[in-house]
Structures are given as C-alpha cells and as structure tokens.
N, C-alpha and C positions, 0 to 999 in steps of 0.2 A: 762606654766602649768606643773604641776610636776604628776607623779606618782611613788610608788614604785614600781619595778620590781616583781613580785610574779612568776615570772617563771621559771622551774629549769634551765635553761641553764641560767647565768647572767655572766657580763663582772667583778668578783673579782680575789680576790689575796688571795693565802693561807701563812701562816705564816710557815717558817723553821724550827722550835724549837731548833734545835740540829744546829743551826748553826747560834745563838743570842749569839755574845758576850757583853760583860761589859764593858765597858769603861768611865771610870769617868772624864776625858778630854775633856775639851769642844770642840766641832767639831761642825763648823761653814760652810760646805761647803763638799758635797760627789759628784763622777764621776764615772763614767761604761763606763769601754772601752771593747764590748764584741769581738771584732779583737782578743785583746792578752789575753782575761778572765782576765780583770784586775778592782778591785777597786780600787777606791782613799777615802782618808777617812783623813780629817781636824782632827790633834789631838793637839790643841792648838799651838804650832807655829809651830809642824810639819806636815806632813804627813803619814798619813799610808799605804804602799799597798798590797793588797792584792791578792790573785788567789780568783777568782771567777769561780768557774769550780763544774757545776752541779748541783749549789744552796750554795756547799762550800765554807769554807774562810778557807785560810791559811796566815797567813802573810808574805810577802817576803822582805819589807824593811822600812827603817824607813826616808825619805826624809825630811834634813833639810836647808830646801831653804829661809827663812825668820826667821826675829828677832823679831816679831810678831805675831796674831790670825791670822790666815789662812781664809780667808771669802768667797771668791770663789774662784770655780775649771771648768775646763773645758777642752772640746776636741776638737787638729783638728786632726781629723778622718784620713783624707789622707796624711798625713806629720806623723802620728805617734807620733805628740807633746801632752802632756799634761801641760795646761797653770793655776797658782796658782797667786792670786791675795791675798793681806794682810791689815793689820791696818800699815804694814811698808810704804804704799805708791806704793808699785812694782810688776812689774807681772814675776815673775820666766817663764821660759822654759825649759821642758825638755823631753828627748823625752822616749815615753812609750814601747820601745825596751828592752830587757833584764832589767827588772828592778830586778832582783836580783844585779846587777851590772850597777845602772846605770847611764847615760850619760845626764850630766849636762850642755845646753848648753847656756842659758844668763838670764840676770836678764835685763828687759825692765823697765827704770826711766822715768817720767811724769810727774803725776800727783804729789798732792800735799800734798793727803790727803785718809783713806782708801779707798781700790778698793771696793768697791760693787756691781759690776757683769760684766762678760765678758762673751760674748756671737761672733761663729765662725759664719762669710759666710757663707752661704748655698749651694753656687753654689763656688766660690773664697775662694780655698785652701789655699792660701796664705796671708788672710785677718782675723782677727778678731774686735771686736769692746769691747771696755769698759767704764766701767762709774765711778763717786767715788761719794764721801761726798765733793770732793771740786767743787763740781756745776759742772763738766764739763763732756763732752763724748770723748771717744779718739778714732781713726780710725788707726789701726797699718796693715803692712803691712811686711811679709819677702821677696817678691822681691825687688831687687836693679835695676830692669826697672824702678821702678817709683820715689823712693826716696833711697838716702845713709841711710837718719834717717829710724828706724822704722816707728814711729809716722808721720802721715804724714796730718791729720788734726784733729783739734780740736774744737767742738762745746762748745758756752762759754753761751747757752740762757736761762739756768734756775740760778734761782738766790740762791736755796737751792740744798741740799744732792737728786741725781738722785741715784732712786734708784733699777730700773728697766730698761733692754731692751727688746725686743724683736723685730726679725724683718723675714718678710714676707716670705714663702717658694722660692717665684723666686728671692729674694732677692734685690730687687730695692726699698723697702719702710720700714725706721725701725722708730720705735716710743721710746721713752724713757717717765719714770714716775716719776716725781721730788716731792721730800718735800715742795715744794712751791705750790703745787697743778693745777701743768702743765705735759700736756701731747706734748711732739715734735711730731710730723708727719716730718720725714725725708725724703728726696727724694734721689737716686741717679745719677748725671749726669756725666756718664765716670767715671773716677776715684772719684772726689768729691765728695759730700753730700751737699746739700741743705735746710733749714727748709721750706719747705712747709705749714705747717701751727701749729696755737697754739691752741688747748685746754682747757681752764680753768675748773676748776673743784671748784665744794663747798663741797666738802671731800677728805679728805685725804683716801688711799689707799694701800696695800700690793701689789699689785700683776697689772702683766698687760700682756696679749702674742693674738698675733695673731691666730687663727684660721681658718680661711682663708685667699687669698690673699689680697682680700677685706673686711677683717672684723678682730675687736679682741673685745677683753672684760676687763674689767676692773673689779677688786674685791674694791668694797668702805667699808671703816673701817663705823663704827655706835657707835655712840655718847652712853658713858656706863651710861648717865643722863636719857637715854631713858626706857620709862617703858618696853617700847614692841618695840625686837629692830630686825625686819625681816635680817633674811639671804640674801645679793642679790647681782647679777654676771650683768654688765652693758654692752652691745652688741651697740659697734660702726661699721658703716658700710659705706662703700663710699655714699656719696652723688649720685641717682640717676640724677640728672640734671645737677650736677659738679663731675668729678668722680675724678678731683684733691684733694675733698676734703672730709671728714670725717665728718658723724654726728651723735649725739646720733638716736640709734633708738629701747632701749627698755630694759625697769629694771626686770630685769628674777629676783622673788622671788623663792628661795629656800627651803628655810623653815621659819618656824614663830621665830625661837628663832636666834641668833646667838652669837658667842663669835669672841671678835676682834684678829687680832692673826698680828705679826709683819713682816709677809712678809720672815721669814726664809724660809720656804718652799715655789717653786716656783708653777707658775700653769703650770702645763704638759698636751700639749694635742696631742692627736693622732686621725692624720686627717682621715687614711683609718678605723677605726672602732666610730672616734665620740666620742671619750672617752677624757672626764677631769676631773683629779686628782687636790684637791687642800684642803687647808687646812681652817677648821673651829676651832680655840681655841683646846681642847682637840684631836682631830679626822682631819683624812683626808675623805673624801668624792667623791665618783668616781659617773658621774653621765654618761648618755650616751644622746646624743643630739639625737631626733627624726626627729624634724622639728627647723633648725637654726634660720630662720626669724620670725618665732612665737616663741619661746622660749621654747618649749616643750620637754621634755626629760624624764627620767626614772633615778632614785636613784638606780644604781646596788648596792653598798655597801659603808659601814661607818666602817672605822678602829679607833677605839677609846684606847690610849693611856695609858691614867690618869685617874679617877675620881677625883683626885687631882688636875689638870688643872685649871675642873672650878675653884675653889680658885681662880687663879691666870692665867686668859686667853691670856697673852702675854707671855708665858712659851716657853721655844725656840723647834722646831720642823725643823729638814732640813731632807734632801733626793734626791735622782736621781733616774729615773727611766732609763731601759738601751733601747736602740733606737730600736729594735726590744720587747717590752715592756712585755718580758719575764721576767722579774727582777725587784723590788720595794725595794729599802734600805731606813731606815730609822733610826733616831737618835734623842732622844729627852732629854732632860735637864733636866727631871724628874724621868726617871727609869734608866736613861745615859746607855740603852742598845742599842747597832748596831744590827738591825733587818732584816733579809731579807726574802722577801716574791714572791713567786712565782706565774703568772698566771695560774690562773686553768680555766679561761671563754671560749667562744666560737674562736674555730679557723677557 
C-alpha cells in the first residue's frame, strides 16, 4: 500500500546548483569514499577524482587504469582500496591514499568478458566479490592465508550476463541476478561459497539487493507491449518453515505508470531509516518502508531528470550514494551533468 508523504519533515535530498558540473564523457560507474572526502567518477576509460568536501567538487586527478569504459567502482573501506572494474575484462587496485599522487597497486585478470559489478564483504576486509557478461561470479581475496591467487573461487551456474550482486549485512548469504532470468542464493561455508538454491524468474530485471538479513527485492522490467504497465518492487523472504530457503512473498505496486530503465543505477537502501532509492526511467524515487512484510510505505520524493527520457526510457542514469547517506551524486546521458545533492530530511 503506498502513500505520499504530505508531511513537512520527509526523508529528500536538495540539489547543489553551484556545484553541478558538465561532463559530456560517458561515466558508467560513480563511489564516495567519505574517510578521505573523496569522489570517484567513471569518465569513459578513465577516472575522475575528486574532493568532496562540504557538498564541493574539485578535481584532483585523472586515473588511467584501463583501456576501456570504466563500468564499476567500489570500496574497501578498511584497506583504503578503491576497486575499478571495465569492458577490458579486469578489476584495477588502487589505494584511495593521497590521490593527488596516487598509488597504483595491481590490476586483478579473470574473467573473460566486461566486469559488471563488484560488490566488498561486509564483515571481511580482505574479500570482495564480482560478477561479468561472461556468466560467471568471482570471489577474490588479498590474504595469502588462504590462496597465492587472488581469485580464489568461481561460480559458473548462470548461463547469461550476471548482472547484479548483493549480498546480506552479516555477510554469509549473497544472491546474484542473471540475464538468463535466475536468481543464485549463495551460502557461505568457511572460506567457500555454496549455491544454495535457484530462482527462476518470468521477467527479466534491473536491479536486485537485500534489505534485510532475510529478505531482498527484486525490480522486474515490464513488457513496453503493455497498455497499463504498473510500477512494482518484488519482496523475497526466507521460507518460514525452511529458512535455508527463499520464497516470493509479495508484488509491492508502486505506482500505476512505469518506465523500464537498464539497471545503471543501483537500488540503495538504508537499513537504520528504511529508505530506498532506485530508479524509474526518467526519475529516481526515494520511498520509505513503513511496514516490510505488508508492503506499505510512503513516496518521500521523485527526482526527475529529463522530460526527454520518456522518449526514450532506457536512457542511462548511474550514481552513489555515500554510506553515511549525507550525499547523492548523479550522472545521466541526457543532460551529461554530475549532480550532487544533499540530505535535508529527518536526522
């Protein structure tokens, strides 16, 4: 059940103005690291960084770590690495230290085919996980306790382009979301991973992330043949009478219209206030969850874009939001402007 928020305290975001640049370079992929107020910013096969300090940008350098689009980015927080995944196949390292001058330290080979998301441990510093277009997940590691390789296993069970991870706050359960229109439930046992169970879906989908320990959602794409094509967010949750395993349990409509949108922008959510951020065609959509297991929530606000989108509702849209969810960047392929937007809602 949805309402709008009419109340003046609501959980949005205010727009910077004086601090929107231009950029006519495709950026495929942005990161907020607020440790050292740093952005990262995909500028076609490079990088950009910049000082994020007060809602400000300044540029501090131009990182060219691939021969390719830049497509994800990521942090590990405790190591001070920032991790760049490409259309070249490889996931660059480097560490997010002095990036006026900075320290270049490997390029991770694998996979086969573009990286399309890496996503760090939660709990295990020294862990990240990724996925590509060549069907597979990779589980890397920088301790030399468990392997000389980085890489240290590989799941082979989807048979298209995996194009999403996410995986649990305690970190023992990660799910991945494939072109083939499967969902992994992954388990952890000790160092390994496990598939635990399979998923089939009869739509394809953008987006997929946990929400709780025991639960995520899923965003399904909607057939553009459809006269009347509802908005809806799909809430899986353990099995109460097998809790090894996951079942649908409920199609949250959003709204009546929707536009399909490609998965560049991720869903973000934040557990201690109940907020998800995610993208509809033109607009991102912040809604706040009231009651999880009934689907009930409140539409705090709609950030809209383009009125040119509609035209063309697979129009690219990415962003990061910063972990303390003071900060909201975005980048869209239509006004090609770098946006950042500040929280003004309830503290």
């Amino acid at each position: 059940m949805c309402t709008i928020n009419q109340n003046l305290e609501k959980e949005t975001y205010e727009l910077l103005n004086d601090n929107t640049i231009y950029q006519n370079q495709w950026c495929g992929a942005i990161a907020i690291d607020e440790n050292y107020n740093l952005l990262f910013v995909g500028h076609k096969f490079a990088i950009k960084v910049f000082e994020l300090k007060n809602g400000a940008l300044k540029q501090l350098n131009l990182l060219l770590n691939h021969s390719d689009y830049v497509t994800s980015l990521n942090l590990l927080q405790k190591k001070s690495y920032i991790l760049s995944g490409s259309h070249d196949k490889q996931i660059a390292v480097m560490c997010t230290q002095l990036m006026s001058n900075p320290k270049y330290i490997k390029k991770l080979k694998g996979h086969m085919d573009t990286i399309n998301c890496i996503i760090p441990h939660p709990i295990n510093e020294e862990m990240f996980i990724s996925s590509s277009k060549d069907c597979k997940i990779k589980f890397w590691t920088f301790s030399s306790k468990h392997s000389r390789k980085h890489c240290y296993q590989t799941i082979t069970e989807h048979k298209k382009s995996v194009m999403k991870l996410s995986i649990n706050q305690q970190g023992n359960t990660l799910i991945s979301l494939g072109m083939d229109k499967l969902i992994l439930v992954l388990t952890q046992l000790e160092l390994f991973w496990v598939v635990k169970q399979k998923i089939y879906l009869n739509k394809l989908g953008p987006n997929i992330c946990f929400i709780t320990n025991e639960m995520f959602i899923f965003q399904p794409n909607q057939l553009f043949s459809a006269k009347h094509r509802s908005e809806n967010i799909w809430i899986y949750a353990q099995d109460k009478k097998n809790q090894k395993y996951y079942s649908f349990q409920k199609d949250i409509q959003i709204s009546d219209n929707t536009q399909n949108c490609i998965g560049s922008f991720p869903f973000f959510y934040n557990h201690q206030k109940r907020l998800l951020i995610f993208q509809n065609g033109n607009s991102l959509k912040i809604i706040k969850f009231q009651n999880l297991e009934q689907g009930v929530f409140n539409i705090e606000q709609i950030i809209i874009f383009s009125n040119q989108i509609q035209n063309n509702p697979l129009s690219f849209i990415c962003g990061a939001i910063s972990n303390d969810w003071k900060y909201l960047v975005t980048w869209d392929k239509t006004s090609f402007l770098l946006q950042v937007r500040k929280y003004v809602g309830i503290e």
